[in-house]
DRENKETOR-893049 format. One record per residue (C-alpha): residue number from 1; residue in three letters; x, y, z. Coordinates in steps of 0.5 Angstrom, whole numbers, plus 500, padded with zeros to 3 digits. Example, Ala and Ser with C-alpha at 12.3 -4.5 7.8 and 13.67 -1.06 7.14 Angstrom:
BEGIN
<lumdren><i>1</i><aa>ala</aa><east>525</east><north>491</north><up>516</up></lumdren>
<lumdren><i>2</i><aa>ser</aa><east>527</east><north>498</north><up>514</up></lumdren>
end
This chain:
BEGIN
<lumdren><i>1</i><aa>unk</aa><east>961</east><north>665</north><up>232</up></lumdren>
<lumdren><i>2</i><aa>unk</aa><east>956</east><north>660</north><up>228</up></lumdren>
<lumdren><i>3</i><aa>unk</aa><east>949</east><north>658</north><up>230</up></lumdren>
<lumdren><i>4</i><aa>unk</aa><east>953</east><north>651</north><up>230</up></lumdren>
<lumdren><i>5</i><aa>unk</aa><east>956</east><north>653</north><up>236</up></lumdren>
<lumdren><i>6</i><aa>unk</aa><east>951</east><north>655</north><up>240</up></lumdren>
<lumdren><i>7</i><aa>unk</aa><east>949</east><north>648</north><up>238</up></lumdren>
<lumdren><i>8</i><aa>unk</aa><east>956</east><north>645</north><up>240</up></lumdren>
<lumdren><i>9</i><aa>unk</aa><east>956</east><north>649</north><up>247</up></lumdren>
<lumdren><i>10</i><aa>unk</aa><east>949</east><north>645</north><up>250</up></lumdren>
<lumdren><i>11</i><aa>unk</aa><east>952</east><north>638</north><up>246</up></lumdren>
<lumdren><i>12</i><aa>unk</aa><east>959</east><north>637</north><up>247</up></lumdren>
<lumdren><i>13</i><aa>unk</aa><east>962</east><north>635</north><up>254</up></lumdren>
<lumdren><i>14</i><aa>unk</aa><east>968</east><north>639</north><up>257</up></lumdren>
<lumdren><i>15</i><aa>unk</aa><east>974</east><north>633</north><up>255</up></lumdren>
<lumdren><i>16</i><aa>unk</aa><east>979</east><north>634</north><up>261</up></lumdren>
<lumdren><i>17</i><aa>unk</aa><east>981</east><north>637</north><up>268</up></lumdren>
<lumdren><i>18</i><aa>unk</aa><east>976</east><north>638</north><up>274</up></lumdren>
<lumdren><i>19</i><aa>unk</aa><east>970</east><north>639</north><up>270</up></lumdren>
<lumdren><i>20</i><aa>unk</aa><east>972</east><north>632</north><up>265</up></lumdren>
<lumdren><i>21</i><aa>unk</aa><east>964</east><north>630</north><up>263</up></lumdren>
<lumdren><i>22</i><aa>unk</aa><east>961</east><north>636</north><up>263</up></lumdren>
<lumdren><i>23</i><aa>unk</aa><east>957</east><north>640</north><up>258</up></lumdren>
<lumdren><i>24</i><aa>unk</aa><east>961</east><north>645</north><up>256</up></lumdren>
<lumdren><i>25</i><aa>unk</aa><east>954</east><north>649</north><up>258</up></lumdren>
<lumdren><i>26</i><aa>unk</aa><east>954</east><north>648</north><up>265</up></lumdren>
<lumdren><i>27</i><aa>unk</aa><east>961</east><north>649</north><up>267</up></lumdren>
<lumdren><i>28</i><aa>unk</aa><east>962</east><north>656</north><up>273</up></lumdren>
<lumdren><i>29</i><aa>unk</aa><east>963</east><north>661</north><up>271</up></lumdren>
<lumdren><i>30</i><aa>unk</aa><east>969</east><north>662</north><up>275</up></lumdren>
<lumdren><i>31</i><aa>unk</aa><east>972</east><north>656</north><up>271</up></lumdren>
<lumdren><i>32</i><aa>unk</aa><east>970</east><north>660</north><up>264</up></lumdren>
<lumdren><i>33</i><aa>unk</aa><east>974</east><north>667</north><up>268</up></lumdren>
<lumdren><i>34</i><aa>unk</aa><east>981</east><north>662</north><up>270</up></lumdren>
<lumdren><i>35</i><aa>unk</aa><east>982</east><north>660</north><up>263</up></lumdren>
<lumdren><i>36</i><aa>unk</aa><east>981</east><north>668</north><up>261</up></lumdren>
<lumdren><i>37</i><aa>unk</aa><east>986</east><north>669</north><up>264</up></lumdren>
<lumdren><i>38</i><aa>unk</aa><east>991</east><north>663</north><up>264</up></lumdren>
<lumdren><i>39</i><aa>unk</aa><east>989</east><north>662</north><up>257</up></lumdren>
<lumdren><i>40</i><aa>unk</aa><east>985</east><north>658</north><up>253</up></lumdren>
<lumdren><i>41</i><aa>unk</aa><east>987</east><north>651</north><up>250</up></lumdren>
<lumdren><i>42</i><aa>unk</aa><east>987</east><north>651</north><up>243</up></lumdren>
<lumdren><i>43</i><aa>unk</aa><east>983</east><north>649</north><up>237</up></lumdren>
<lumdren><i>44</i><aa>unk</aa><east>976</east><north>648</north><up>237</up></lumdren>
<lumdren><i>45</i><aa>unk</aa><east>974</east><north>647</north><up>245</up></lumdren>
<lumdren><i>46</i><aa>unk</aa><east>979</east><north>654</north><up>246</up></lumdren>
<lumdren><i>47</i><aa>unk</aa><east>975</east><north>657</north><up>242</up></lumdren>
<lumdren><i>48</i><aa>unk</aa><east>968</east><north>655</north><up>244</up></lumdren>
<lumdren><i>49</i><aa>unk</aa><east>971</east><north>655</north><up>252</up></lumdren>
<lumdren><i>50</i><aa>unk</aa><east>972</east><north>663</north><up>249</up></lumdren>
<lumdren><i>51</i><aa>unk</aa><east>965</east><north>665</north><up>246</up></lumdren>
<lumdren><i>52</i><aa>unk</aa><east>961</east><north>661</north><up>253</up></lumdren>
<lumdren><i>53</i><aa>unk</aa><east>967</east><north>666</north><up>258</up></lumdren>
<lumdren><i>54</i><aa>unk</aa><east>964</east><north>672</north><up>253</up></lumdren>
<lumdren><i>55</i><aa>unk</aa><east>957</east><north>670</north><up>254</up></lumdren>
<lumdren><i>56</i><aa>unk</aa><east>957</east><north>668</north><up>262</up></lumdren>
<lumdren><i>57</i><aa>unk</aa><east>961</east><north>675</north><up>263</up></lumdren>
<lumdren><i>58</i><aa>unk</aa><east>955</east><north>678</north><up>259</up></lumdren>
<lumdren><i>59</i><aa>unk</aa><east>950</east><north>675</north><up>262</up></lumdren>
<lumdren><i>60</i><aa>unk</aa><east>947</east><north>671</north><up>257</up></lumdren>
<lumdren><i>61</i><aa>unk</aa><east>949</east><north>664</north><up>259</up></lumdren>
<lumdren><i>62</i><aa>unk</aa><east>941</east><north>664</north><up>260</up></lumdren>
<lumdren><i>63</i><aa>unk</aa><east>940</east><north>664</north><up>251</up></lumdren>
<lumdren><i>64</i><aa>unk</aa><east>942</east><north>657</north><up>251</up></lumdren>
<lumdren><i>65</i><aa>unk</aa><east>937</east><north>654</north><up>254</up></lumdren>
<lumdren><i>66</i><aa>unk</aa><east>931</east><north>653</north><up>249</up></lumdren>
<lumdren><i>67</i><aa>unk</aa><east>937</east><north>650</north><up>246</up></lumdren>
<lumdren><i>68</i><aa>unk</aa><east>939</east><north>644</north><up>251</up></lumdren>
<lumdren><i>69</i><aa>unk</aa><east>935</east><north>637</north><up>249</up></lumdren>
<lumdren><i>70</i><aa>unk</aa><east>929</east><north>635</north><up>253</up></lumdren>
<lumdren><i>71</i><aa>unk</aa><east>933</east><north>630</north><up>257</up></lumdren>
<lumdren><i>72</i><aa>unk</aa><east>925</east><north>627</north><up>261</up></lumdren>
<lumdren><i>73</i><aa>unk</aa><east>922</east><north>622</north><up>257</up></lumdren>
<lumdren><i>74</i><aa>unk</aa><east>915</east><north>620</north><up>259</up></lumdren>
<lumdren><i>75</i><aa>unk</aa><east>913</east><north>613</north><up>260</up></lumdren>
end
């Protein structure tokens, strides 16, 4: 693992299947579990897919927080 890619993880959006848009970071858990067990895809996203299953199964989803960008903006 890289500092980069827990920067991936809070950036990169999911690019298909049922969760198609969404930061690879706030995909479910149960999502993360079915890939373990199907198998991930390959390349890059496989990998990153692997590492956030390993995170959420330890419970340390939580550490990417400080990490998301600010999405308020105030006027």
């Amino acid at each position: 693992m890289q500092a980069e890619d827990l920067e991936k993880l809070v950036t990169w959006e999911m690019p298909f299947g049922k969760y198609k848009g969404r930061v690879l970071a706030d995909l479910p858990g149960h999502y993360l579990n079915w890939f373990a067990r199907k198998g991930f895809p390959p390349g890059e996203i496989g990998r990153l897919l692997a590492l956030l299953q390993e995170m959420d199964h330890n419970g340390l989803k939580p550490l990417l927080n400080p990490l998301r960008r600010n999405t308020y903006s105030p006027k």
